[in-house]
C-alpha positions as CSV (number, residue, x, y, z in Angstrom):
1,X,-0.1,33.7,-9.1
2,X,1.5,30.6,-10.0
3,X,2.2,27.6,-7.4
4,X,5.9,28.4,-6.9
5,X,5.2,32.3,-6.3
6,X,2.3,31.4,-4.0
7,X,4.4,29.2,-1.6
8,X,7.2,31.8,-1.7
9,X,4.9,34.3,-0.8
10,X,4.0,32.3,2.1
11,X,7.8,31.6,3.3
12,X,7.9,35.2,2.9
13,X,5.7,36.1,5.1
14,X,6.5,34.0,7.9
15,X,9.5,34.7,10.8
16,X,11.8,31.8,11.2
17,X,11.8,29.4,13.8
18,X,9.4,27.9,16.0
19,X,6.8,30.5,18.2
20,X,4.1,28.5,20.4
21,X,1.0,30.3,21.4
22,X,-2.2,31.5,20.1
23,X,-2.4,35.1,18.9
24,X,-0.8,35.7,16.3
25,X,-2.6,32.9,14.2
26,X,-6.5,34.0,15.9
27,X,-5.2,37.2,14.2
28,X,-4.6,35.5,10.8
29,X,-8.0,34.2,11.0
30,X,-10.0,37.3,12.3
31,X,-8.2,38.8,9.1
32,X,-9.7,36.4,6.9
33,X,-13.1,35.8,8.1
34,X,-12.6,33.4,11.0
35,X,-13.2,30.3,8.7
36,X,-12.6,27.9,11.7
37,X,-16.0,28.8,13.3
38,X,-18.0,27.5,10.2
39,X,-16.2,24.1,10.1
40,X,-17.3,20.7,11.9
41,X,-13.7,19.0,13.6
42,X,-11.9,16.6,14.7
43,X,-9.2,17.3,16.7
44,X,-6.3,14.8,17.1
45,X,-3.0,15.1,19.3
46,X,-1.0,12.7,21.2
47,X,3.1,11.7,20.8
48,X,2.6,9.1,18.7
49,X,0.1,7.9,16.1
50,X,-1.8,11.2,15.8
51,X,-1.4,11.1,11.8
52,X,-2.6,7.6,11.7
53,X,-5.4,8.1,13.5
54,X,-5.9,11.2,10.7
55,X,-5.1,8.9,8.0
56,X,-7.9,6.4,9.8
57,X,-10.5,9.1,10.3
58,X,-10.0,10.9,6.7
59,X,-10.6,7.2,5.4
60,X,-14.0,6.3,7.6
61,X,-14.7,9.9,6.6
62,X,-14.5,8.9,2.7
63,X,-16.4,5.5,3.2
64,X,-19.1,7.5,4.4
65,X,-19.6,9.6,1.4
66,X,-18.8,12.8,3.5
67,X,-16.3,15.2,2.1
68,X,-13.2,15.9,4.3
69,X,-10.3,17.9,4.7
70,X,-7.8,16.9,6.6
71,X,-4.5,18.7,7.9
72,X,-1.0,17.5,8.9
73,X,2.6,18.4,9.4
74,X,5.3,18.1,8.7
75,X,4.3,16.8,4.6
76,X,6.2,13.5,3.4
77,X,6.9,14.3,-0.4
78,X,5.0,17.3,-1.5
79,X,4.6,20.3,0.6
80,X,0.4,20.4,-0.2
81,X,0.4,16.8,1.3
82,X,-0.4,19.3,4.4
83,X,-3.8,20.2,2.9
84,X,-5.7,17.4,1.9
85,X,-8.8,17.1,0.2
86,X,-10.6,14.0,0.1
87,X,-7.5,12.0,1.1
88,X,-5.6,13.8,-1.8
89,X,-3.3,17.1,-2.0
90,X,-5.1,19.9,-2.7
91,X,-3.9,20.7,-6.5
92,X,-1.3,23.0,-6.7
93,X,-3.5,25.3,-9.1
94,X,-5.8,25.2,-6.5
95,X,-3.1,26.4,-3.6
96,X,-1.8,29.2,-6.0
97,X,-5.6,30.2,-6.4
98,X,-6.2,30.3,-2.3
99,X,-2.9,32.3,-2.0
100,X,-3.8,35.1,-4.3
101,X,-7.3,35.6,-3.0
102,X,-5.8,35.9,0.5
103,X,-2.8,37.6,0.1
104,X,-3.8,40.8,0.8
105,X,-5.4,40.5,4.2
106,X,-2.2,37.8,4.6
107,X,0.5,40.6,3.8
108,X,-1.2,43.3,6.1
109,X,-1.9,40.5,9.3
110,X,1.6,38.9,8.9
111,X,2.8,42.5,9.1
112,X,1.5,43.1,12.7
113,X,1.3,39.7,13.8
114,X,4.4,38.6,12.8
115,X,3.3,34.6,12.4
116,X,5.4,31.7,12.0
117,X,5.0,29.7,8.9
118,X,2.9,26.9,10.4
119,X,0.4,29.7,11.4
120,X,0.2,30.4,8.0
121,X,-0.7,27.2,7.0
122,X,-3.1,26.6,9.3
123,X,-4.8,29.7,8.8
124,X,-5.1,28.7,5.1
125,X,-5.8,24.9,5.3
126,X,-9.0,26.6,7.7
127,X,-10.0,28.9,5.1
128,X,-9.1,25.8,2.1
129,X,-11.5,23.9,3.9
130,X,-14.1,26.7,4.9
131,X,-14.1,27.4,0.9
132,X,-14.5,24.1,-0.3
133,X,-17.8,23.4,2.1
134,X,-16.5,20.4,3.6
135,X,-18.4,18.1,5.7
136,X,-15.4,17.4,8.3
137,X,-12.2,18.9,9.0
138,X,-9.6,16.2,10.9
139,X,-7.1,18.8,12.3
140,X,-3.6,17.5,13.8
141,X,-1.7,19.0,16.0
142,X,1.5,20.2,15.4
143,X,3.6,20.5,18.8
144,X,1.8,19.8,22.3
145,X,-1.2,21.0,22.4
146,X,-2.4,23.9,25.1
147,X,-0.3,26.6,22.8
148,X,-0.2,24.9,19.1
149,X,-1.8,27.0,16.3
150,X,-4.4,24.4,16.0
151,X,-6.2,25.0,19.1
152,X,-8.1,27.8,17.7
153,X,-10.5,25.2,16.8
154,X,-13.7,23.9,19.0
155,X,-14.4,20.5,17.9
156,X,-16.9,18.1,17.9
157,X,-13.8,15.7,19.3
158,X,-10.9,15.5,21.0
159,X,-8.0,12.7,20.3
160,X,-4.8,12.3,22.6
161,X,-3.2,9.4,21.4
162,X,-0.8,8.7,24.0
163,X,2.0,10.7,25.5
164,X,5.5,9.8,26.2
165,X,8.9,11.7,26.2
166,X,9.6,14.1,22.6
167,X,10.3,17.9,22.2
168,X,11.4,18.5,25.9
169,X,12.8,21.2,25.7
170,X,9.5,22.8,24.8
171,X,6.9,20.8,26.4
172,X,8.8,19.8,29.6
173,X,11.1,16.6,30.6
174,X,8.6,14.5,32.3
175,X,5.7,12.4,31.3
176,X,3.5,14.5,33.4
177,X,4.1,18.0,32.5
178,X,4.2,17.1,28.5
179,X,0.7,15.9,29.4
180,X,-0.5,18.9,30.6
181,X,0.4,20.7,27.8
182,X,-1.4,18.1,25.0
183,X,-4.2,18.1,27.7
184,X,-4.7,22.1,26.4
185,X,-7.1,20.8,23.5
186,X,-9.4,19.4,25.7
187,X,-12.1,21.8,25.8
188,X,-15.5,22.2,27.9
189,X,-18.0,19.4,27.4
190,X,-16.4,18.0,24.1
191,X,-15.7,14.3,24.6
192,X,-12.0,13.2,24.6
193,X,-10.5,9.9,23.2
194,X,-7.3,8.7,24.5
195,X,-5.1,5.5,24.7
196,X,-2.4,7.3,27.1
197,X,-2.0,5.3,30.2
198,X,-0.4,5.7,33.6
199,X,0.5,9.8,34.7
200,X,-0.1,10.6,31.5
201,X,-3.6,9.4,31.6
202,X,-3.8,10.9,35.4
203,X,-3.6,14.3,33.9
204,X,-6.0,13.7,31.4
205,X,-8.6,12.4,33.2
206,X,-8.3,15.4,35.7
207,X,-8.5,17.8,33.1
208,X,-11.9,16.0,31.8
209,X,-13.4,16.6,35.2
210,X,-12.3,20.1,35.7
211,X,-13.9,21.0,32.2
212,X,-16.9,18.4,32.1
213,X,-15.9,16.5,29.1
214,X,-16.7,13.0,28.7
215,X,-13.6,10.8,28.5
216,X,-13.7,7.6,26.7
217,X,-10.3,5.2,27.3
218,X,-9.2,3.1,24.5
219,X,-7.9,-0.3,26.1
220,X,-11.1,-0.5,28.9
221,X,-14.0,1.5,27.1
222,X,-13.5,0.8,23.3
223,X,-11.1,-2.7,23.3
224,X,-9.9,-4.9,20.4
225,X,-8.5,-8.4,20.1
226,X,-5.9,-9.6,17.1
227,X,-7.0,-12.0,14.4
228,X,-4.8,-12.7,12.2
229,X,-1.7,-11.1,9.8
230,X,-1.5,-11.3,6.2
231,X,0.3,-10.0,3.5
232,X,-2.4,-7.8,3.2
233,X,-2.6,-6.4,7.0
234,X,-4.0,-7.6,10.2
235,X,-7.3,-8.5,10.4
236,X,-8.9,-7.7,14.8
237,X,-11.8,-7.1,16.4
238,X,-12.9,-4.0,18.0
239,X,-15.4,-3.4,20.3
240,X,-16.4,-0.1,19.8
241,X,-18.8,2.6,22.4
242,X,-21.7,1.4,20.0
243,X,-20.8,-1.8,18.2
244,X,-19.2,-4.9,17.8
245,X,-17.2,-4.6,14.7
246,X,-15.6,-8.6,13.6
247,X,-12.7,-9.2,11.1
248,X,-11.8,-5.8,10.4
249,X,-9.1,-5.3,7.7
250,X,-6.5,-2.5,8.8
251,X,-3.8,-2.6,5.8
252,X,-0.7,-1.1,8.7
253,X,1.0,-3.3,10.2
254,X,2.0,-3.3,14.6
255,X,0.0,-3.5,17.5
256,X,0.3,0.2,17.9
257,X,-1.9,0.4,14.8
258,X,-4.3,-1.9,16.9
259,X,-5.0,0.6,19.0
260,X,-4.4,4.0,16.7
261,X,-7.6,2.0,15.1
262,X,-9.7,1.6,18.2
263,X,-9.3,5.6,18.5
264,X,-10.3,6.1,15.0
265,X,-13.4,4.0,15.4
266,X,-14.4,5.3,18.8
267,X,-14.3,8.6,17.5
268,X,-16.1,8.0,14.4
269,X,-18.8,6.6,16.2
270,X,-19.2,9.9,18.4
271,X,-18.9,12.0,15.4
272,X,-21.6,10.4,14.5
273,X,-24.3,11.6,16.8
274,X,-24.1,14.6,14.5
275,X,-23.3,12.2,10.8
276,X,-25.3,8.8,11.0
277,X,-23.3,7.8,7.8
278,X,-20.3,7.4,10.1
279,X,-21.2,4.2,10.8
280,X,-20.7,-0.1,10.8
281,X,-19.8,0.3,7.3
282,X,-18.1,3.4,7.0
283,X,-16.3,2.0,9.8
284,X,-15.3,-1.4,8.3
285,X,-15.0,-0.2,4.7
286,X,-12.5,2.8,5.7
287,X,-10.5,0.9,7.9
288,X,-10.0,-1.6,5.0
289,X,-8.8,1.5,2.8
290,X,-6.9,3.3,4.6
291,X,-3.2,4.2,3.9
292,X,-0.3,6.3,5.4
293,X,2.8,6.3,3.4
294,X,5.9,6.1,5.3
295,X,5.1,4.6,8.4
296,X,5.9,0.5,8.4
297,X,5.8,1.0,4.6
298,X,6.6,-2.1,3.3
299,X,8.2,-2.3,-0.8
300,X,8.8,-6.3,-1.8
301,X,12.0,-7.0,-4.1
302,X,15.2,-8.2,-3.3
303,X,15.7,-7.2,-0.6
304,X,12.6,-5.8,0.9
305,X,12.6,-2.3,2.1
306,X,10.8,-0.6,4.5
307,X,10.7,3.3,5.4
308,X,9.2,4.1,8.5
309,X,9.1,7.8,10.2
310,X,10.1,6.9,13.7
311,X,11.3,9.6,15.2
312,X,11.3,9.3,19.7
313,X,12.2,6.3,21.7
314,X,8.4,5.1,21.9
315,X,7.6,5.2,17.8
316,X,10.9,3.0,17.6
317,X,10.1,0.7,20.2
318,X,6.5,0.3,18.5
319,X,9.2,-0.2,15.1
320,X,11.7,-2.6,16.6
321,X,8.6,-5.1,17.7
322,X,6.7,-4.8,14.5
323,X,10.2,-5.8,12.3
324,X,10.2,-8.6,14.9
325,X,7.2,-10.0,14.3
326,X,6.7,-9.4,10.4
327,X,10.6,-10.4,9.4
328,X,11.3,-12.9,12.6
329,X,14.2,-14.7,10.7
330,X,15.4,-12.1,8.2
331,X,18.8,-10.2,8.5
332,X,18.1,-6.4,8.8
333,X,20.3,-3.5,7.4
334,X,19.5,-0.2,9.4
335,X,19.7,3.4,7.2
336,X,19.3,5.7,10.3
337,X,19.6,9.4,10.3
338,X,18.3,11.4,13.6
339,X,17.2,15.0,13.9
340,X,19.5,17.1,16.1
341,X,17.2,17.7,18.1
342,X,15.7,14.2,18.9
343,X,16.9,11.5,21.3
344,X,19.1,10.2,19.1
345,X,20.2,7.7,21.9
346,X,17.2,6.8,22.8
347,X,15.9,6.2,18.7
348,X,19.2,4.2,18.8
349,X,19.2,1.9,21.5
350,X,15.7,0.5,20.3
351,X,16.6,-0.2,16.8
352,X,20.3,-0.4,16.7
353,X,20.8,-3.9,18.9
354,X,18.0,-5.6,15.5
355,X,20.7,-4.9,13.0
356,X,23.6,-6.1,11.3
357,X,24.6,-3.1,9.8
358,X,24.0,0.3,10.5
359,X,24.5,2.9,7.8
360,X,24.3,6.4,9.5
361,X,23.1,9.0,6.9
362,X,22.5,12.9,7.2
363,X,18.8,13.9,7.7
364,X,18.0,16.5,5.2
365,X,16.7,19.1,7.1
366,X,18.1,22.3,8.6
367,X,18.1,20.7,12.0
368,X,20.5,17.7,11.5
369,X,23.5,19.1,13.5
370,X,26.1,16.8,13.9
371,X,24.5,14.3,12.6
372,X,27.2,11.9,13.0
373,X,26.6,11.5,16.7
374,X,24.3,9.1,15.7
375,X,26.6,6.2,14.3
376,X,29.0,6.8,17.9
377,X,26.1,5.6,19.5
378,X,24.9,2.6,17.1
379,X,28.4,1.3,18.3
380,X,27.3,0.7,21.6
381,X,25.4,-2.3,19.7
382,X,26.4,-3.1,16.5
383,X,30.6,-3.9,15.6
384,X,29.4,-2.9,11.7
385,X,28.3,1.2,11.6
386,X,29.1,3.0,8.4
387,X,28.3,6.8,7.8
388,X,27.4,7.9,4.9
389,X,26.5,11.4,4.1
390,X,24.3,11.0,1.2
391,X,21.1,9.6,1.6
392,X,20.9,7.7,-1.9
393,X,24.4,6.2,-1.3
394,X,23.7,5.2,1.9
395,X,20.7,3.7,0.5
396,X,22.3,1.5,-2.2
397,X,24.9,0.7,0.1
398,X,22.4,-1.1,2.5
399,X,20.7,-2.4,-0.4
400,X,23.9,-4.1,-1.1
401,X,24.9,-5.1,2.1
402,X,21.4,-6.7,2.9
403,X,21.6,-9.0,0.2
404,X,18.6,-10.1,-2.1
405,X,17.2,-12.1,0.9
406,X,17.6,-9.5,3.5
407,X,15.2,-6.6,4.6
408,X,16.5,-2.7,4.4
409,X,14.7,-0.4,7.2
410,X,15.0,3.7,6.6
411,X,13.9,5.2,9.8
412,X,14.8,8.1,12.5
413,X,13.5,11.0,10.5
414,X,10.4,11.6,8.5
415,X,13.1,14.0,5.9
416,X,14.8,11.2,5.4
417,X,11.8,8.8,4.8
418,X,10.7,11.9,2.2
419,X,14.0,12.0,0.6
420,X,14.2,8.4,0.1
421,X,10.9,7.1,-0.6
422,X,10.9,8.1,-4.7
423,X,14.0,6.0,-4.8
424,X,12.7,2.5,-3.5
């Protein structure tokens, strides 16, 4: 089976639309051999930041010599961007191959169980990873936590990144109760890492208790301390459950990469009670290599642009301050398009106000909706709002309007980013 038949057998298979909970895809796997019970994880949710924290741990991973798989969703570019090996895409031979060894058990499970498509490739990325004998899998969660196809897994370690306000009308419309649901990872006696704070961390650290597993707090048990920005990245200390580690390199730019990097490091270093390797210099040397296209992606020329996923109020918040502080005195032209079913006010009202232009564009996704609901609210802050349907036109046209001197931000939507990002 070729590439192209092997992911339309997988669409196929799947039923449309969006089905928390857990048993269709623990059938999927008892179908296949249960490959997640043979594999060593880390598991990594949160709001915000849970991919960087992937991108961070797949990278430490590397620098160690160990050999990782890591999954996330949704992909960027290319659909196997999902399953990666190494910190690469699994080869598209190699996905056709997996496919047609499976698809038998795959056809006669789906039948029954009826799975969603991101069951499907979670159940595969399990069995990719169980087949390929790797040393760590870094798993991310798709949506919430308690009922997402990845919490089939028991893992060596948990990650909750933080927790604010996106998908309510799944996970709930406070703070609190979306905290319960990512708080559904944390399983009995397996040591959670989290930077949330306030409620949020209220529910964590009860859950910890009730299921005895040690909780270490990023900001007061692992801290870290700024050094320096360059061209390069920032350079901060951290101060780790183990180690001081000085002048570390972290090529992202924010302070909310500051701390995605104080996660990554104080889970390396409980990974590695069971993988020594994960450690000062795996630390250091992964760090200095990681990368995350997409996300405060910077491209130099004239002008400068910079494709960022932001997606909720709180990633575009972290994006507002981090344009502030890297382009402090350079005019900004905003290409924004916002899922339908985002806060498109909220992503609006953080990044809108920095602009002089907005250039509204459609997200190219199924869920876009009216999309241009987006540029009626830029015009609560900015007199300039153009829409633009297509997303290359409304690129060049902000390329034009910025000016060789100014800086062009594509943001609200990680399809648009996708879409985009072979252009610039």
């Amino acid at each position: 089976m070729r590439y192209e038949a092997a992911l339309q057998t997988i669409q196929s298979l799947a039923a449309a639309g969006m089905n928390l909970g857990l048993e269709r895809v623990r059938y999927l796997l008892a179908a296949i051999g249960d490959p997640q019970e043979a594999l060593f994880c880390a598991h990594v949710g949160g709001t915000n930041g849970k991919g960087s924290v992937c991108a961070m741990l797949t990278a430490i991973a590397r620098a160690a010599g160990l050999r990782v798989g890591t999954f996330t969703s949704p992909h960027l570019s290319c659909y196997t961007e999902r399953f990666l090996l190494d910190g690469q895409p699994v080869a598209r031979e190699r996905f056709a191959a997996l496919v047609t060894a499976h698809r038998d058990r795959l056809v006669a499970a789906a039948r029954r169980a009826n799975p969603t498509e991101f069951e499907l490739h979670v159940a595969l990325a399990l069995t990719l990873f169980r087949e390929e004998n790797v040393d760590l899998v870094v798993l991310e969660v798709g949506l919430g936590g308690r009922l997402d196809a990845t919490n089939v897994v028991q893992p060596a370690v948990t990650v909750i990144t933080n927790v604010s306000l996106d998908h309510r009308d799944i996970l709930g419309d406070t703070v609190t109760a979306i905290a319960r649901e990512k708080a559904g990872i944390i399983k009995t006696g397996v040591p959670l890492v989290t930077a949330a704070e306030g409620p949020a961390l209220d529910v964590i650290a009860a859950t910890c208790r009730e299921r005895g597993a040690p909780l270490v707090r990023v900001g007061t048990d692992v801290r870290w301390e700024p050094v320096s920005v360059s061209a390069l990245g920032q350079e901060l200390n951290i101060y780790g459950l183990k180690a001081r580690y000085p002048n570390v390199l972290l090529p992202l730019f924010g302070r909310h990469q500051q701390v995605n990097a104080a996660c990554a490091v104080a889970t390396a270093e409980l990974l590695s009670e069971w993988v020594p390797r994960l450690g000062r210099g795996a630390i250091h040397r992964g760090l200095a290599a990681v990368r995350w296209p997409g996300r405060f992606e910077i491209f130099t020329g004239a002008p400068v642009v910079v494709l960022d996923a932001a997606h909720n109020p709180a990633a575009a918040a972290a994006l507002r301050d981090t344009l502030i502080a890297q382009f402090p005195d350079r005019e900004m032209v905003l290409v924004l398009g916002v899922l339908g079913d985002k806060d498109r006010v909220g992503v609006t009202a953080e990044l809108a106000p920095l602009a002089a232009v907005v250039v509204v564009t459609r997200p190219p996704a199924e869920r876009a909706g009216d999309w241009e609901q987006v540029a009626a609210a830029a015009r609560y802050y900015s007199d300039r709002v153009l829409v633009e349907p297509d997303n290359r036109s409304a690129l060049e046209c902000a390329r034009r309007l910025a000016g060789p001197n100014g800086v062009v931000v594509v943001t609200g939507s990680i399809y648009l980013v996708g879409s985009l990002r072979p252009y610039v």
